[in-house]
C-alpha positions as CSV (number, residue, x, y, z in Angstrom):
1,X,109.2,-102.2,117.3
2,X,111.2,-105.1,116.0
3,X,109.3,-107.8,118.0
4,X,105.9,-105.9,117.3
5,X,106.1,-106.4,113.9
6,X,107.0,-110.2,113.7
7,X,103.9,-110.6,115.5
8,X,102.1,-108.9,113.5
9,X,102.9,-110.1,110.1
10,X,102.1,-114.1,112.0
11,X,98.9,-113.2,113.5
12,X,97.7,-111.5,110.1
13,X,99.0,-115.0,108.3
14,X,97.5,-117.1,110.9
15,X,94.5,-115.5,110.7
16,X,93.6,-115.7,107.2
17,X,94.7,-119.1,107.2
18,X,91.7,-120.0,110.2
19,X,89.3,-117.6,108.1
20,X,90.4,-120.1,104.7
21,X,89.4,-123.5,106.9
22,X,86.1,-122.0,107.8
23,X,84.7,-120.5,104.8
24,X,86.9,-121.0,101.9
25,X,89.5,-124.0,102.2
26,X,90.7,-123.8,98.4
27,X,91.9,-120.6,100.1
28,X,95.0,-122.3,102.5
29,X,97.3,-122.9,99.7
30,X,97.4,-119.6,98.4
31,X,97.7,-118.0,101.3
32,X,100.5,-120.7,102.1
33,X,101.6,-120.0,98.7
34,X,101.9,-116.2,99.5
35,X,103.8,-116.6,102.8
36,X,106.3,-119.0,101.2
37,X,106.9,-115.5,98.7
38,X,107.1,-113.1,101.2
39,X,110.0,-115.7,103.3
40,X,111.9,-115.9,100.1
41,X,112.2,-112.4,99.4
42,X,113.0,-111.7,103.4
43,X,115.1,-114.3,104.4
44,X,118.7,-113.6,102.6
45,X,118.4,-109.7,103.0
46,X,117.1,-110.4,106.7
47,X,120.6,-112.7,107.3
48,X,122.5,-110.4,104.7
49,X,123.5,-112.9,102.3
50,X,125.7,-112.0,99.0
51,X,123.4,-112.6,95.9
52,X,120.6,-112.0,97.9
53,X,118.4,-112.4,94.4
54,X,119.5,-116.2,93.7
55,X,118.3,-117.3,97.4
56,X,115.1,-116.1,96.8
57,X,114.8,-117.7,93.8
58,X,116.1,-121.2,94.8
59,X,113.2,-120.8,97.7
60,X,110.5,-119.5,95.8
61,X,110.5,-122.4,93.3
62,X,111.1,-125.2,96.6
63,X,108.4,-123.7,98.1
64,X,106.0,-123.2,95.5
65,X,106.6,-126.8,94.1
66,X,106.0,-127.9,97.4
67,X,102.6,-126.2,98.0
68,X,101.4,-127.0,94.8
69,X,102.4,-131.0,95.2
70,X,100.3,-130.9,98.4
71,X,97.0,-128.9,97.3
72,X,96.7,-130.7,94.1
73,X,97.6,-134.0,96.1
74,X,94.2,-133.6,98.2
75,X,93.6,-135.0,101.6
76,X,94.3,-138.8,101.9
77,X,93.1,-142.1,102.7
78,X,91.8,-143.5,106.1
79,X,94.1,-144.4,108.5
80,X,95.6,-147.6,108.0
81,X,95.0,-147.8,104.3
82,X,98.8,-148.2,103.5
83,X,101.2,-151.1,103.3
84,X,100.7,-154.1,105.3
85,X,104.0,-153.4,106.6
86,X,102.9,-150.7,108.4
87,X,102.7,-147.0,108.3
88,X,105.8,-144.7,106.3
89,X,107.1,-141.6,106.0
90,X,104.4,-140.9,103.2
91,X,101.5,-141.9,105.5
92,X,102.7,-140.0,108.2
93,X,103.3,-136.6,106.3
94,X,100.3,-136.9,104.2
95,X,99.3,-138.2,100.9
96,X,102.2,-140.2,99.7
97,X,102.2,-138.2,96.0
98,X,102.4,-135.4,98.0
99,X,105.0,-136.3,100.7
100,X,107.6,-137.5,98.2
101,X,106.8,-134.2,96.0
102,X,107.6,-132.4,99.0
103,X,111.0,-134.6,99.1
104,X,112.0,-134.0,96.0
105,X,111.6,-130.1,96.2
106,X,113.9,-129.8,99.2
107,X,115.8,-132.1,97.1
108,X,115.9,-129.9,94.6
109,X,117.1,-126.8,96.5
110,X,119.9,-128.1,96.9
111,X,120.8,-128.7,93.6
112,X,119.6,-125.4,92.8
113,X,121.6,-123.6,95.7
114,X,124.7,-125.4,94.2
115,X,124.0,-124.2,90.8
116,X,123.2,-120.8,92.4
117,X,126.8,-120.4,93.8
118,X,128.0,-121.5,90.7
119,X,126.5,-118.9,88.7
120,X,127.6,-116.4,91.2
121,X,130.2,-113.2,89.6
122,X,131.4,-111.8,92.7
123,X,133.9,-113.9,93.8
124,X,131.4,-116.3,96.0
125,X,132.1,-114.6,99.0
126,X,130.7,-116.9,102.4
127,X,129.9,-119.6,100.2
128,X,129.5,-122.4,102.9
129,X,127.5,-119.9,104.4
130,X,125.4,-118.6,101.8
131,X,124.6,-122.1,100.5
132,X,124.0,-123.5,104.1
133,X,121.3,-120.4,104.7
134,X,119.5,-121.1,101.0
135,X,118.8,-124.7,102.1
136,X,117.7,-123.6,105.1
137,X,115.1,-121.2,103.6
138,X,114.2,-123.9,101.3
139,X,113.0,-125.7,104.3
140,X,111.7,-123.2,106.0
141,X,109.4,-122.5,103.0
142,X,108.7,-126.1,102.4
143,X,107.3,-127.3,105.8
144,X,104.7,-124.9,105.7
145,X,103.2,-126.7,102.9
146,X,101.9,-128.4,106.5
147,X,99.1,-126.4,106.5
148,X,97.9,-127.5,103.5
149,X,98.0,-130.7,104.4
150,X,96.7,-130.4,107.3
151,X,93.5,-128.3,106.1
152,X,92.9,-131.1,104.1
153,X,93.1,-134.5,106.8
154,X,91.7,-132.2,109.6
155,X,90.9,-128.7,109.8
156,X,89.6,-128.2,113.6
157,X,93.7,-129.0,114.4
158,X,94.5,-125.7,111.8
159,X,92.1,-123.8,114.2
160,X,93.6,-125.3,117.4
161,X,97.2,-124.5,116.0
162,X,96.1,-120.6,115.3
163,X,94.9,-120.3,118.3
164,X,97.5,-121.5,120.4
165,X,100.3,-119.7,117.7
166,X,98.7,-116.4,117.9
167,X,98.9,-116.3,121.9
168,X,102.8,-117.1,121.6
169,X,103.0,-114.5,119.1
170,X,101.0,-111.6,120.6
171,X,103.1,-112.4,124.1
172,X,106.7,-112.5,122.3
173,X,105.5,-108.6,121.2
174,X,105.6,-107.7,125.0
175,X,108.3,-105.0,126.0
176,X,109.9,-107.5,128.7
177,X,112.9,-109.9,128.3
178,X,112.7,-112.6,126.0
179,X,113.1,-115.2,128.5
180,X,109.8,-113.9,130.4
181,X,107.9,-113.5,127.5
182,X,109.1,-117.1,126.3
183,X,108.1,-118.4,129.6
184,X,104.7,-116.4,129.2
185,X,103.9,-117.9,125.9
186,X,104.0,-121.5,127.0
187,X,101.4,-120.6,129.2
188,X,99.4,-118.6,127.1
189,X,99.8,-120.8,123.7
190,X,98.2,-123.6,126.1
191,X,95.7,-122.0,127.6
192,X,94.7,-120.6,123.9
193,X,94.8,-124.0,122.4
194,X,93.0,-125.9,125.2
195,X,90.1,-123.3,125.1
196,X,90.1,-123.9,121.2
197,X,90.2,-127.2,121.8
198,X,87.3,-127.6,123.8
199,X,85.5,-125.6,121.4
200,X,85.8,-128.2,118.2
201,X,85.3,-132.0,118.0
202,X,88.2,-133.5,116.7
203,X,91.0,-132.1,119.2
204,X,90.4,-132.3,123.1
205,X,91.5,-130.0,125.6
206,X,94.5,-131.5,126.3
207,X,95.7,-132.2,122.7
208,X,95.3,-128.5,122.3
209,X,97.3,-127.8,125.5
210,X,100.2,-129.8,124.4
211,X,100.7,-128.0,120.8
212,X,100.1,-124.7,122.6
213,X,103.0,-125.6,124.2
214,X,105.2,-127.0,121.2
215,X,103.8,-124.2,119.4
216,X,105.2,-121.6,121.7
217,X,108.7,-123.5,122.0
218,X,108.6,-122.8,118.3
219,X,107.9,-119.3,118.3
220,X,110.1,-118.9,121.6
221,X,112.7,-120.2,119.2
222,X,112.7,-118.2,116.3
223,X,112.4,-115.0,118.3
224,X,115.7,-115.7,120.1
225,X,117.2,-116.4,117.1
226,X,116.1,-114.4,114.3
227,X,114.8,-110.8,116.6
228,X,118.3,-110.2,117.4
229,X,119.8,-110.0,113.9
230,X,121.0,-106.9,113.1
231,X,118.5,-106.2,110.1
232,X,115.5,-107.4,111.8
233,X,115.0,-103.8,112.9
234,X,114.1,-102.7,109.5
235,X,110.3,-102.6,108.9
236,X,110.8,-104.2,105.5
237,X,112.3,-107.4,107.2
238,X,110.7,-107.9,110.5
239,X,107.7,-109.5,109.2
240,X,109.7,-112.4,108.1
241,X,110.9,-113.5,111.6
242,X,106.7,-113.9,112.4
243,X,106.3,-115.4,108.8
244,X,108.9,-117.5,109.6
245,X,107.1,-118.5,112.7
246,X,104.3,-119.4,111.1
247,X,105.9,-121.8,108.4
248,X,107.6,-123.8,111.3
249,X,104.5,-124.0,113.1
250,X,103.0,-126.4,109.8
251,X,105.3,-129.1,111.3
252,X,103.2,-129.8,114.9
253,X,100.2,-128.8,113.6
254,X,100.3,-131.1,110.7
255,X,101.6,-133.9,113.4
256,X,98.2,-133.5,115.5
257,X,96.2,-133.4,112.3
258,X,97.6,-137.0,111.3
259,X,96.9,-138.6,114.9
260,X,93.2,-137.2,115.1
261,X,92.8,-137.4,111.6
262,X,89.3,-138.7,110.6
């Protein structure tokens, strides 16, 4: 059940964020926006932190920044239009406002994670620990502001990238061993993303096939790592680990979107 539900949850998140890039696009940063939430509230019960209630504050407000510095930043110029000196950070994340917004929230999670612990009245049990994970679900929440950006310089590479996550996901909910099933997903997540591929005009075949692949490394990942936590048996919880999924997956999707970008 615990690896059902994971899939689940990323599937259902994957999916409405395909069904916002075909018929409602103002729709993919709420939808981010809501996933970011639903991380935050998950991620310090589902790796038991103390003060469970200050993490998810520190990475709602990362996160939401985030989201909200890339939708309102819209998509950006053609390629090329930057510095003489060549391409940056900025032009390869996205709209440079945007880019540095995103910055400056994970920036800000840290501060806020400090301030957290200092606020803490229980004696800051784990402390390196607690601070370490808050960052990390900071992160977590603010790559997936990827989709967003994404949506916006290319969409057909959002639909390539559900495609080939979904496969991964549906095949990490099999009943067998987690290193057949993460052997299964490459194949499947590439095979998904090829066929998607072929199907719209700005990603080939083979660019679909290759973040099928990254895509199920991703998933692959986070199911060895976060399935196997003690808490990730709880129904309230397990959704996270495919939420968590789908955040991470921003980051190759976005990559693709910036090379085949219009």
């Amino acid at each position: 059940m615990s690896r059902v539900l994971p899939a689940a949850a990323g599937i259902a998140s994957a999916g409405l964020l395909a069904a916002g890039v075909l018929w409602l696009p103002v729709a993919v940063a709420p939808v981010v926006a809501v996933v970011t939430v639903l991380v935050a509230l998950g991620w310090p019960r589902l790796l038991a932190l103390p003060s469970p209630s200050g993490t998810t504050a520190v990475v709602v407000v990362a996160g939401l920044a985030a989201t909200a510095a890339v939708a309102v930043a819209g998509p950006p110029g053609p390629a090329g239009a930057g510095d003489a000196g060549g391409a940056g950070v900025a032009d390869v994340l996205g709209p440079a406002g945007a880019a540095q917004a995103v910055l400056a929230a994970l920036g800000l999670s840290v501060v806020l994670a400090f301030v957290h612990q200092i606020l803490r009245r229980d004696g800051r049990p784990r402390l390196a620990e607690s601070v370490a994970a808050t960052v990390a679900g900071a992160a977590v929440a603010g790559v997936a502001t990827g989709w967003v950006s994404a949506a916006a310089v290319q969409p057909d590479a959002v639909l390539v990238g559900v495609g080939g996550l979904a496969a991964a996901l549906l095949v990490t909910a099999l009943p067998w061993p987690q290193r057949l099933t993460g052997a299964l997903a490459l194949v499947a997540a590439g095979a998904a993303a090829a066929v998607v591929g072929g199907l719209v005009e700005a990603v080939t075949a083979v660019e679909g096939a290759v973040l099928g692949v990254v895509l199920a490394v991703v998933v692959g990942s986070v199911d060895r790592l976060l399935v196997a936590l003690p808490r990730s048996t709880s129904r309230r919880l397990a959704g996270v680990i495919g939420l968590v999924a789908v955040s991470l997956s921003a980051v190759p999707v976005q990559l693709l979107a910036q090379v085949v970008r219009p």
